[in-house]
N, C-alpha and C positions, 0 to 999 in steps of 0.2 A: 762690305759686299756680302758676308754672311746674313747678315743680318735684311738686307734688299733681295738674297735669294729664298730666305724663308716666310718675307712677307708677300713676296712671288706665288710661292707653293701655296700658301693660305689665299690667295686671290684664285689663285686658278681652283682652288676646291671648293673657294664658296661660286664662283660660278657654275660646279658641275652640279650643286645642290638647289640651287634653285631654276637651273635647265631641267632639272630632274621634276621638279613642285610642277614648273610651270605645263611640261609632259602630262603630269597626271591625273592634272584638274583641266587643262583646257585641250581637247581631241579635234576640236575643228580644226583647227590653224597652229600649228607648230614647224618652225624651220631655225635650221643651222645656218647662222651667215659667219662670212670670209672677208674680211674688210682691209682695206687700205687707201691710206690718203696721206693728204701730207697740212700743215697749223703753220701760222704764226705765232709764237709765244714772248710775252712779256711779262715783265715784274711791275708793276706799279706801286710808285715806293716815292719816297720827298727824299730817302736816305742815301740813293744810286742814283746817277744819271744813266738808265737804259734806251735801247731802241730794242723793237721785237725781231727776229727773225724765224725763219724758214726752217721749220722741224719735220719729222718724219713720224708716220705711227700703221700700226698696223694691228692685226688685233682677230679674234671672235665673239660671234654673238647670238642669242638668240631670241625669235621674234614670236608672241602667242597672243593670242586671243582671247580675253578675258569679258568683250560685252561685243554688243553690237559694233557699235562706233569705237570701240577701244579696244590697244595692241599693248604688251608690256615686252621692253625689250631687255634684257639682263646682254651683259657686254665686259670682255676683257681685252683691253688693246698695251701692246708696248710703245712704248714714244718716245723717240730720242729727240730733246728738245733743246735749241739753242736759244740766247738770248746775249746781244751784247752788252757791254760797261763799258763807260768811258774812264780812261785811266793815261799813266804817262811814267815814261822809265823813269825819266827826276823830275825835280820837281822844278829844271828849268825847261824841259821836252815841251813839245805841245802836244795835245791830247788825240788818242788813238781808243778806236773801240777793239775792247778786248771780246774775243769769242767765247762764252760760258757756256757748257755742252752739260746739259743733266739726263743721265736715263732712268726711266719709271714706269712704272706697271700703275695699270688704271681701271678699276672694277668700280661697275654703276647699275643702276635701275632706270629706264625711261617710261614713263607711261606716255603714247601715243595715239592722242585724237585724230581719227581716219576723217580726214575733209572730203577727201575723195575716194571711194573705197578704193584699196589697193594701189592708188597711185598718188595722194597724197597726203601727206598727215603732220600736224604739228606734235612734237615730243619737249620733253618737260623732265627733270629729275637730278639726283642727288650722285655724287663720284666720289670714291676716296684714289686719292694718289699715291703712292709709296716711290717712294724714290733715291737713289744715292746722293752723292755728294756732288757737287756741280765738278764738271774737268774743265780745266785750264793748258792751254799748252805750255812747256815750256818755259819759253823765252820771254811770256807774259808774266810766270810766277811771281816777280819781285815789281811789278809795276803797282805803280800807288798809282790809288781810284779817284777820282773827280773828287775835288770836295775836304780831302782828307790828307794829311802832312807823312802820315806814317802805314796805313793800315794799304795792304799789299791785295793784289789780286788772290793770290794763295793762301791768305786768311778769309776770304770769301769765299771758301767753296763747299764751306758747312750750308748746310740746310734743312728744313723741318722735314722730316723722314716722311710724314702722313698730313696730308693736307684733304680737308675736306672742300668739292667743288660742287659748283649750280651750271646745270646745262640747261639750253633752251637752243630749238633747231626747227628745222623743217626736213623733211624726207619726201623723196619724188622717185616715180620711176615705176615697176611693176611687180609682180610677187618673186620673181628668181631675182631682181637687180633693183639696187636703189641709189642714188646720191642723195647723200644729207650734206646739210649746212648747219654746223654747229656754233654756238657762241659759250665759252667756256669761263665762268669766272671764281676766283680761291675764294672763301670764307676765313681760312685760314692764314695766320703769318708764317711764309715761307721764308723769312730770314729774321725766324724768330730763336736761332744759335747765335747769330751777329750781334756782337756787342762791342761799340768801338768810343772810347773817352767814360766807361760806365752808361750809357746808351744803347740801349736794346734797339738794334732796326728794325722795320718793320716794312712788309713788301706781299701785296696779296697777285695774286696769278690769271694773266687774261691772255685769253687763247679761243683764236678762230679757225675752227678747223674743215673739212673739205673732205670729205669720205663718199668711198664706192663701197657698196656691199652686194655679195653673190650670194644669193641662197640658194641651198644645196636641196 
């Protein structure tokens, strides 16, 4: 948890440093946004049997003006994300999805082609993730995962610390308020700590998300 508070602090200061850039070079068009929304998040993996679920995120951002037709938005959200695994107390049970709950901080760059001035625009750009370790409740701890004779729900809940992601969205709406639709995918293996029989898993990250944002 030290270690996901300090890559916190370092997220939150590179975004006040490039709110700061994006300030000084572009005077037309600069706003503070307030965002909140809520994702579905999933692992896509051969090595888990997952379904996505219903996460949370909220977050700031800010939106400038760098051409005509073009907005850059610099953005840090928190997301608490769920995703189930199928699993089973023994190995004679029948199979139940366990709840996997990861929290993560999320700093990115969008450049945003304006289709419509001010009310609609397609966005494009790169994200790193920083995140804990997955939580598990519980009564889940000892349950063996789909697939596997031995390896426990609570041996999975390591995870790649920093994942590098690709976004691609739409945004609508007007200069104080916008909804976007985002589509979220990892570059990175996020169960690239899981190693089960000498077998490294491997499981990259898709995430659709749903955001309001207020500018201030």
């Amino acid at each position: 948890m030290h270690k996901f508070l300090f890559l916190l602090l370092v997220a939150i200061t590179l975004l006040f440093v490039t709110n700061s850039f994006s300030q000084s070079r572009y005077n037309d068009y600069n706003r503070f946004g307030i965002s909140a929304g809520i994702h579905q998040f999933d692992i896509r993996t051969d090595d888990l049997t997952t379904t996505k679920s219903t996460g949370f995120q909220a977050g700031l951002s800010t939106r400038g003006t760098v051409a005509k037709h073009f907005d850059m938005v610099y953005f840090l959200f928190l997301n608490r994300h769920e995703v189930n695994i199928l699993g089973r107390e023994t190995l004679l049970s029948a199979n139940e999805e366990i709840p996997f709950q990861l929290l993560a901080a999320k700093i990115g760059v969008l450049g945003s082609y304006k289709i419509i001035e001010k009310h609609l625009s397609f966005e494009f750009g790169p994200a790193l993730q920083f995140s804990d370790k997955f939580e598990v409740e519980g009564k889940y701890s000892d349950y063996i995962l789909q697939g596997y004779d031995t390896f426990t729900a609570n041996e999975a809940r390591q995870t790649s610390r920093l994942n590098l992601m690709g976004i691609v969205g739409i945004s609508t709406g007007f200069q104080s308020f916008k909804i976007s639709l985002q589509y979220e995918y990892g570059f990175s293996n996020v169960l690239s700590k899981l190693t089960v029989n000498n077998n490294k898993l491997k499981g990259t990250i898709e995430q659709l998300s749903v955001l309001a944002t207020f500018y201030l």
